[in-house]
ZAMARGU-4260 file (C-alpha; in steps of 0.2 Angstrom, whole numbers, plus 5000, padded with zeros to 4 digits):
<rodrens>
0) 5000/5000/5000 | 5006/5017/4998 | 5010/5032/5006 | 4995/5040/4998 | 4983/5024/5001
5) 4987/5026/5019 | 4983/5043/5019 | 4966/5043/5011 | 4961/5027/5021 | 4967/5038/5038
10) 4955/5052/5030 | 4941/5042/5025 | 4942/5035/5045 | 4943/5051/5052 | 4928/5056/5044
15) 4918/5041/5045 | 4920/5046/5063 | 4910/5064/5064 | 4897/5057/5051 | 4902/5069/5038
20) 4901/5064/5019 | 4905/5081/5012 | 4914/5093/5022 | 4917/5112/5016 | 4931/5123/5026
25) 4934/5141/5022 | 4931/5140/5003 | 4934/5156/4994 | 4930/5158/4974 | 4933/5175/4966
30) 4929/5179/4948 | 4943/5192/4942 | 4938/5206/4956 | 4920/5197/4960 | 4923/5186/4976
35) 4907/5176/4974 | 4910/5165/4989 | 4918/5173/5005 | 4925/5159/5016 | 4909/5146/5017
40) 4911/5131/5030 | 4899/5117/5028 | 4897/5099/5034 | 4884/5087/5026 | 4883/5071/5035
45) 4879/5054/5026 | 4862/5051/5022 | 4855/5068/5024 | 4847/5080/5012 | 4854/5100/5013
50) 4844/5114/5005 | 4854/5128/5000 | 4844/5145/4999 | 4846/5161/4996 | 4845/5177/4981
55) 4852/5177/4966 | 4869/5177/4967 | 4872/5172/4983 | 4884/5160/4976 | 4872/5144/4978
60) 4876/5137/4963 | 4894/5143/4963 | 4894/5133/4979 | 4890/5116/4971 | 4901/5119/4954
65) 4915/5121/4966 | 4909/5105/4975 | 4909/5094/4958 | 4927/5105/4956 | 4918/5113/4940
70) 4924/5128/4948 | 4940/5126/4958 | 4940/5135/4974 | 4954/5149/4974 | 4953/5147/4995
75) 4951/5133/5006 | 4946/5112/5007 | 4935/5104/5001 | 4934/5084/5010 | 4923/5072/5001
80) 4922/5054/5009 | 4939/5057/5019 | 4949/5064/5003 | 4953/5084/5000 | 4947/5083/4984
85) 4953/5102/4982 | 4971/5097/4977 | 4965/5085/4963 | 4970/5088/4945 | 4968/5079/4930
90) 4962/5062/4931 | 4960/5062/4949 | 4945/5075/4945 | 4936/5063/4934 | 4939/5050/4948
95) 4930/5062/4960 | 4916/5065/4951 | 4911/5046/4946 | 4908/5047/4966 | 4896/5063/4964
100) 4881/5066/4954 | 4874/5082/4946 | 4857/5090/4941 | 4860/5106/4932 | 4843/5119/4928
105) 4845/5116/4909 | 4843/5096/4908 | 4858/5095/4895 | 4854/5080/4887 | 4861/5075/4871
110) 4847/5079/4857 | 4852/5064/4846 | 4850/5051/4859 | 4837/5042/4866 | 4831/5042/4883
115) 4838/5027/4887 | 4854/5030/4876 | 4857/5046/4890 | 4854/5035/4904 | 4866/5021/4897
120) 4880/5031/4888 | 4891/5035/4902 | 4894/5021/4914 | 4897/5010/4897 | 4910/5023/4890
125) 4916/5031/4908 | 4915/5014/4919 | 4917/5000/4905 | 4902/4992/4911 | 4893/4976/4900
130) 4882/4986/4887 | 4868/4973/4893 | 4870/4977/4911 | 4869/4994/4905 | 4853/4993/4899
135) 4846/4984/4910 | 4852/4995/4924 | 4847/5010/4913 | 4828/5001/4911 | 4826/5001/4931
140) 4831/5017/4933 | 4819/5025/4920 | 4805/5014/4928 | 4811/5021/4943 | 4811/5039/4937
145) 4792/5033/4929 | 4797/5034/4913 | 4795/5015/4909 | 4786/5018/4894 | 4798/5032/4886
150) 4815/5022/4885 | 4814/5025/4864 | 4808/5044/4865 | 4821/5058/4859 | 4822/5073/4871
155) 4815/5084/4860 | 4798/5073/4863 | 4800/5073/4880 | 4789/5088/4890 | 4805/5098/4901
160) 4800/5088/4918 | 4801/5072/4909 | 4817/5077/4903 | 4822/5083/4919 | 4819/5064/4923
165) 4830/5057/4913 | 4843/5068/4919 | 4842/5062/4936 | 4843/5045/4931 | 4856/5050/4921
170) 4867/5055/4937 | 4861/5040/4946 | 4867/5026/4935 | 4884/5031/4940 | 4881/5026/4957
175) 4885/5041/4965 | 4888/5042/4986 | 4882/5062/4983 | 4868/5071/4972 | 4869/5088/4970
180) 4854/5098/4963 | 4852/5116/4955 | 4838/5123/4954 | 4829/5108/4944 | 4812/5114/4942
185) 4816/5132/4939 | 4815/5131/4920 | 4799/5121/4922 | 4783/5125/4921 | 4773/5126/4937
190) 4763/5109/4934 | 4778/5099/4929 | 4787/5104/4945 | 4779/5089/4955 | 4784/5076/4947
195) 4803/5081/4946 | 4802/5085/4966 | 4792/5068/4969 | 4808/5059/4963 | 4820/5069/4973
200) 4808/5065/4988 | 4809/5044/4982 | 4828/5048/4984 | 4829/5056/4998 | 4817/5042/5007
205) 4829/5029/5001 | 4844/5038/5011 | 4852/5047/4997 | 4865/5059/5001 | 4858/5076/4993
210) 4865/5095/4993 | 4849/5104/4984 | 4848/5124/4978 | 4830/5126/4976 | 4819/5140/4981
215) 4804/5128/4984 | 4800/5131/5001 | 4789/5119/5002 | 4802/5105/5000 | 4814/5111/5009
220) 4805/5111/5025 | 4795/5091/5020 | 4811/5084/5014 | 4828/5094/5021 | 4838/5087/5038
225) 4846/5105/5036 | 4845/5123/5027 | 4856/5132/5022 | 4853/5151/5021 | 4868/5160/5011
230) 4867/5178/5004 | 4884/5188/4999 | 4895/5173/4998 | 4893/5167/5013 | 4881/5156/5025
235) 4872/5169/5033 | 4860/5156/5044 | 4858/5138/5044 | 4850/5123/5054 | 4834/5114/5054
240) 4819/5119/5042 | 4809/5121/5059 | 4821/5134/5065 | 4829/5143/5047 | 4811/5142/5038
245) 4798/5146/5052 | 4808/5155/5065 | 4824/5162/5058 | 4835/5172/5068 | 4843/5182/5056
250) 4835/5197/5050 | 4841/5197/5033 | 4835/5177/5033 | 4818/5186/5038 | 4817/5196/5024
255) 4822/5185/5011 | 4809/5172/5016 | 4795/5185/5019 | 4795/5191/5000 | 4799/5171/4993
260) 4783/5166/5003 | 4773/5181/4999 | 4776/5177/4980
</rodrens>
């Protein structure tokens, strides 16, 4: 074993032992003079669902690019399962993120495929996986998603939250240990909202790990073990959806919800 095996087992022990799956310390991300985040210190524990709140450009999603190190941090660690997954470059990066899931607004699916052929594409061609085993694993997950009978359909003959769909099960025929979700219903129309949220709930249920920016209040306080209130860069207020959502002790948490909730 070596030097660096010992390390990351020592790591992954170390955080096994304070429950944490993700574990953000002091992270900083600037965009030429723009410092979007200003020092943010988060810690999601295995197993729990985290709602990320806020305005726009609070650094939200800025916050879960940097997670999936879309956007390296300029500032700070980042500890996923035990590993500083800051200081990875290269392959290491794409070895990171087989281990994390993502759910962008726009669903990004590729246009010439079929539903099932998104679902199936990566862990054949990223994983080597068995193209049957792919599909088979790809049927479920559609099915699972409640799109059984849309495995043939092109995105373009998809409505957006069934497309929104096949992302997610997209992201989960990786296998991923985390699921982070960004905005996924905001370029959806109000009625196809539920259905995508529905699912998120399913996963959640089931013990998925989940960081989720969303501004369906709603969801956050049925489904989150913690929220996350960040405005200016940096986490202004967090804690249980009983106490950030319905009795928040910040005044700028107060205002922020009381326009969200009037509209």
């Amino acid at each position: 074993m070596t030097t660096e095996d010992h390390t990351r087992n020592a790591n992954t022990a170390a955080t096994a032992g304070d429950g944490a799956l993700l574990r953000l310390e002091d992270v900083h991300k600037r965009f030429g003079r723009l410092e979007v985040l200003r020092g943010v210190n988060l810690q999601v524990p295995r197993g729990t669902v985290t709602c990320v709140i806020g305005p726009s450009g609070s650094g939200k999603s800025t916050l879960l690019r940097c997670v999936n190190l879309l956007e390296p941090p300029n500032r700070g660690r980042i500890i996923f399962e035990g590993e500083e997954i800051t200081t990875a470059k290269g392959n290491d990066i794409d070895r990171v993120r087989r281990r994390l899931g993502m759910v962008f607004q726009s669903f990004n699916l590729f246009p010439h495929k079929t539903a099932l052929e998104n679902v199936t594409m990566a862990p054949a061609k990223v994983l080597g996986r068995d193209p049957e085993e792919c599909r088979a694993k790809g049927e479920a997950l559609l099915a699972r998603v409640g799109l059984a009978d849309k495995l043939d359909e092109y995105p373009d003959r998809l409505s957006g939250g069934q497309q929104q769909r096949v992302a997610i099960a997209r992201a989960l025929a990786m296998d991923p240990h985390l699921m982070l979700f960004d905005e996924v219903t905001s370029a959806l129309d109000p009625e196809l909202v539920k259905e995508v949220l529905d699912v998120m709930r399913e996963l959640a249920a089931e013990g998925m790990t989940m960081v989720v920016v969303t501004h369906e209040m709603n969801f956050a306080r049925e489904v989150a073990d913690e929220v996350v209130f960040m405005d200016g860069g940096v986490v202004v207020e967090q804690g249980p959806p009983r106490e950030v959502l319905d009795n928040p002790s910040h005044e700028r948490t107060k205002r922020f919800l009381g326009l969200v909730l009037e509209h």
